[in-house]
N, C-alpha and C positions, 0 to 999 in steps of 0.2 A: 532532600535526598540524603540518604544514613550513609555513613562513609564504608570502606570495601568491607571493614572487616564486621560490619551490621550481618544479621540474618537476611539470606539470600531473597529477594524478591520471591512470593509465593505467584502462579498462574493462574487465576480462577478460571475454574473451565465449567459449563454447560451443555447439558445435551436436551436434544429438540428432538419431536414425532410431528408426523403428521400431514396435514398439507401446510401452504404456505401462509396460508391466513392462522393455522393452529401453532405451525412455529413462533413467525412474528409473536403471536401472542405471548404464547411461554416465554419466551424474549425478554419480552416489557414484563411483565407483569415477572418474571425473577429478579430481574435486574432495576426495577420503579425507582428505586430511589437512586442508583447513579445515573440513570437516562437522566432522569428530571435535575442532576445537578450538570451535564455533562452539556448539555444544550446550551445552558446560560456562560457556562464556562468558556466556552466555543467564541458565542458572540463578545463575552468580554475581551479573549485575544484578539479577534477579526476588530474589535470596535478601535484596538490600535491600533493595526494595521493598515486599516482604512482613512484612519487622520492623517497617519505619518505620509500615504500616499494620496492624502485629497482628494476619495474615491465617491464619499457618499456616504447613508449612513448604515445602520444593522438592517433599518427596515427597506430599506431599497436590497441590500442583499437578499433577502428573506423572500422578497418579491421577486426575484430573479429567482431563487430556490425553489419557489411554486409554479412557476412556467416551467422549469428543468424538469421539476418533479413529474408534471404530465406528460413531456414527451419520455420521459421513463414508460409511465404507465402504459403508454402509445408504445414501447419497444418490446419491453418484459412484463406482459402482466402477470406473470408466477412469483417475479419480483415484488413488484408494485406490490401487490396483495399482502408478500409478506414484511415488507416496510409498513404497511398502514397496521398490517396486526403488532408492530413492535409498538407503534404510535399506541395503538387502541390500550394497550397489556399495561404499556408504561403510564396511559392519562398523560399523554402530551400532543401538543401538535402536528399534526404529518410534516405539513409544508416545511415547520422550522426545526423539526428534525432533518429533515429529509438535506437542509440548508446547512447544519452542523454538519450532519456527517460528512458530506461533500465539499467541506467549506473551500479548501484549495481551489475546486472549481469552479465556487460559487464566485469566490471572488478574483478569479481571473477573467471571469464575463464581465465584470466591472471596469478588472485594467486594463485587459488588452482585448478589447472587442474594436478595435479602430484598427486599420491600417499603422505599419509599422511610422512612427516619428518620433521618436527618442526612444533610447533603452533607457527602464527605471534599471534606482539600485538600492536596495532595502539597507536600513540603518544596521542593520546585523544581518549575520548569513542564517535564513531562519527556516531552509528546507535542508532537508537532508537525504538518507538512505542509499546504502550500496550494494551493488548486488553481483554475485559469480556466478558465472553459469558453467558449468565442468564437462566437457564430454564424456562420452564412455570410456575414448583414449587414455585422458590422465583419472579420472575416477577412481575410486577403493574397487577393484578386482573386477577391473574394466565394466564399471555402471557408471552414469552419470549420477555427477553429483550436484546440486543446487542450494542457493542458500540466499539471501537480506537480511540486511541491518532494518527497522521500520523508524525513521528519525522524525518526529515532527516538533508538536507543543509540549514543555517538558511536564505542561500541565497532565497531559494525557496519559503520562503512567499510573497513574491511578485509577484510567476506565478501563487498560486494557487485560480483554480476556481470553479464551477459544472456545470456541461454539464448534460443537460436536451436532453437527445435522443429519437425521434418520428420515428421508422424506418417502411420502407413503410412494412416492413416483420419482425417478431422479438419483444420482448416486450418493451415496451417502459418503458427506464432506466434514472438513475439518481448517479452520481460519482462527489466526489468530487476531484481531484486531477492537474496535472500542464498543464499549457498551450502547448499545440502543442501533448499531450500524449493522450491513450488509457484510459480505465476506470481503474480505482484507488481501493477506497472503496465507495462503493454503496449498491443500492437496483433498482431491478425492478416493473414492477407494478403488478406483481406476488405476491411480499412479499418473493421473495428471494435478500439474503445479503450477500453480499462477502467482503471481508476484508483481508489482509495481515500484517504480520512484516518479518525482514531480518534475517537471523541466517547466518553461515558461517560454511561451510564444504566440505571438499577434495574430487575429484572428479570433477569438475564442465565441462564442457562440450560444442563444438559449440551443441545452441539449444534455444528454443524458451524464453524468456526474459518472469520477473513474470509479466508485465502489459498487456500481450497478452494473459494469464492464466487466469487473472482476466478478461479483456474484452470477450473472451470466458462464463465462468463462469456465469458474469452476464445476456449474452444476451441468457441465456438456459430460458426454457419453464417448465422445472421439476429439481426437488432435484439431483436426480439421474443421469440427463442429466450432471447438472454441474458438481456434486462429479466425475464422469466418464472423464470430460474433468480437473479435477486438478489432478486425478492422474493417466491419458494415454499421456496428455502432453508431448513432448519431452524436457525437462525443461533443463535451460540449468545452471541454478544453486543451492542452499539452498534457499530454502523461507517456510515460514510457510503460511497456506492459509486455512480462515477458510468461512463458509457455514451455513444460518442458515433461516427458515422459519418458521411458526408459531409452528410446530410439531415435529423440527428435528435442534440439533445446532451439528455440528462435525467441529475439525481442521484435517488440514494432518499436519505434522511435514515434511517435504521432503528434498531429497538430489538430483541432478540432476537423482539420478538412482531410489531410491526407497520414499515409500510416507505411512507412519504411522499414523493411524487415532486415534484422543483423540477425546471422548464424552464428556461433562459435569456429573462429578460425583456432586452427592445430590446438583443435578442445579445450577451447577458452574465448568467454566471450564477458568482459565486464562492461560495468555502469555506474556513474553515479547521476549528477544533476544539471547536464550541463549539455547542449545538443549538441552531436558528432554528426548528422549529416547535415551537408555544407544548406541545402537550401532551404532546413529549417533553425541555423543558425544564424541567415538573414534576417528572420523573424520572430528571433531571441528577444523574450521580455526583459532582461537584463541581461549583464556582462556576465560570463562563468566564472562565481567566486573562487577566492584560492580556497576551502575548504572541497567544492567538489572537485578542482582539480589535484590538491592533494591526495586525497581519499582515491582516487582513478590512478595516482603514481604510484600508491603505494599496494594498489592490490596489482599493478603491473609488476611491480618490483618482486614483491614475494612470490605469485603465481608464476610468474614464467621460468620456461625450462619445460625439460620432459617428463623430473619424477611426477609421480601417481602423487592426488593430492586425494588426501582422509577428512572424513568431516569432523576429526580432530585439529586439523590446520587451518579448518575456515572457522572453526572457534576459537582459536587463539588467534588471527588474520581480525577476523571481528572484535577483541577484545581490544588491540591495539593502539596505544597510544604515542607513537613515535613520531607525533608532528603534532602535539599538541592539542589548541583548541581546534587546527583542522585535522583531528588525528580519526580514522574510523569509527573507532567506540566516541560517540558525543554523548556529554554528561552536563546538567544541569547546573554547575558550577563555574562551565567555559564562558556562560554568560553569551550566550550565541543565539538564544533565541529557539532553539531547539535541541533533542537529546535523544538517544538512541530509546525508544520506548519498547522493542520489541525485537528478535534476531528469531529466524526462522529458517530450518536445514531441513533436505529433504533429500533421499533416494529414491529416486520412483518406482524402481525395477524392484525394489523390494518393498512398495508401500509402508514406507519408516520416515514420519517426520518427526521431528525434533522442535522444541520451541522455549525460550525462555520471557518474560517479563523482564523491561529493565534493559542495560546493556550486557553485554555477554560474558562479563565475569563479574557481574551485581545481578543476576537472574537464577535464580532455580532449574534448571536444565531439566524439562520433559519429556516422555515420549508421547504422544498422541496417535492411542491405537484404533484402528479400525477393526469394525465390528464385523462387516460384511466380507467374502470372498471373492 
């Protein structure tokens, strides 16, 4: 990592025609040589992760990623189809892509597929991501405003890109997230906005991985359509996943089996990594570290109140480091296992999102416009 006063983190961005097999392909085959280093990179983090928790090894993962993968294919075939064209374009694997990009889920089928009997707790705090949801009440000139941090392997700032998707059927989308994968956190040209973070909890299940939830999610037509496809999903782990349009911001809280919906109270509703409803805090994979509860006090602290909040406040809210190695902006240096690889801001009512590479004052600030009306 170059230190602030480095040139800003550049965004590679991508655009895609066609159907889903032709995307995929353009996919892989632009991006061939960081798929094919991004896969191994993957399973080298996972390969410590899995010791440190005595889980088993890449290839039982992997193997668990090829059953996931098919009940994908059994959910979204317009997915599926274009995951195997990313495979085909890049010359890799499906299955052990399909295993990388999901890996959070892959390997929570690993840890927590049993009945809840002891909470693990990772040698570092190694998830991340925070997220504001704004109603139209405090919003810049009464719109909602929305926004994440995307926190994972600090390895991962090097794959991340935005894919600009023209689908010959479907609306035309825009995600920021890693080379060779499905959509991430985005927006379509709808002015719907989908976003996630990770939580952990028992149960977990062969079943559909959260990048295929969210690629789903985004390529819906209506509110309703996607709310419906985040929580009939056959999800195959804990993810939080949240939904927002000019009219309507909701999260689900989810566990592989069931899916609990927060609104924004007095237009505001945050998140970071750690479960708020009580009965899937029962069956919490781990205790909530002090960085996600940090990160949750301090976006309480600054956000609350009545003034109007600009998507210049959640840039500098995101940029944040007034608590350290558990401060908002995570940087590669805290030694924590994880790093802000990505922030992404969005208005829907005016199809304007915003995205940087990097943490939010080490990124390039873009706009990502949409083509279509």
């Amino acid at each position: 990592m170059p230190p602030p006063t480095a040139a800003p983190y550049a965004l590679p961005k991508l655009t895609l025609h066609g159907t889903p097999s032709q995307m995929g392909q353009q996919h892989g085959e632009h991006l061939r040589a960081m798929i094919q280093s991004f896969v191994p990179m993957r399973f080298a983090a996972t390969a410590e992760f899995l010791a440190g928790m005595k889980l088993g090894s890449v290839q039982e993962l992997v193997a668990v990623g090829r059953r996931c993968m098919q009940a994908y294919a059994d959910w979204h075939p317009e997915g599926y189809q274009e995951h195997c064209g990313i495979a085909l374009g890049a010359g890799v694997d499906a299955g052990e892509l399909y295993t990388a990009a999901n890996m959070t889920d892959m390997r929570d089928v690993l840890a927590f597929a049993r009945p809840v009997l002891v909470a693990r707790s990772l040698p570092a705090d190694s998830e991340g991501c925070s997220v504001a949801l704004i109603g139209a009440q405090r919003g810049p000139r009464g719109q909602a405003l929305v926004g994440q941090t995307w926190d994972l392997n600090p390895q991962d700032l090097d794959y991340v890109v935005a894919l600009h998707r023209l689908p010959d059927h479907g609306p035309e989308t825009w995600s920021v997230t890693c080379s060779g994968c499905l959509s991430l956190v985005g927006m379509n040209h709808l002015g719907l906005a989908v976003g996630t973070t990770n939580i952990k909890a028992h149960g977990s299940r062969i079943g559909v991985g959260y990048m295929g939830v969210l690629h789903r999610m985004l390529n819906s037509q209506t509110f309703s359509e996607a709310a419906a496809a985040c929580i009939t999903a056959p999800r195959a782990a804990a993810h939080t996943y949240w939904l927002a349009n000019a009219e309507q911001q909701l999260e689900w809280e989810t566990t592989a089996w069931s899916a609990v919906d927060r609104a924004p109270v007095d237009g505001l509703l945050l998140r970071t990594n750690h479960c708020l409803i009580q009965d899937h805090a029962l069956q919490e994979g781990e205790p909530p570290s002090a960085s996600s509860q940090a990160r949750l006090a301090r976006m309480q602290q600054r956000l609350s109140g009545e003034s109007p909040i600009e998507m210049s406040d959640l840039r500098a809210l995101f940029a944040d480091r007034s608590d350290g190695v558990d401060s908002l902006n995570r940087l590669p240096e805290d030694d924590q296992g994880t790093a802000t690889n990505s922030v992404v801001l969005a208005i829907p009512a005016r199809r304007e999102l915003w995205a940087c590479r990097g943490p939010a004052d080490r990124g390039e600030w873009q706009r990502l416009v949409f083509e279509r009306g």
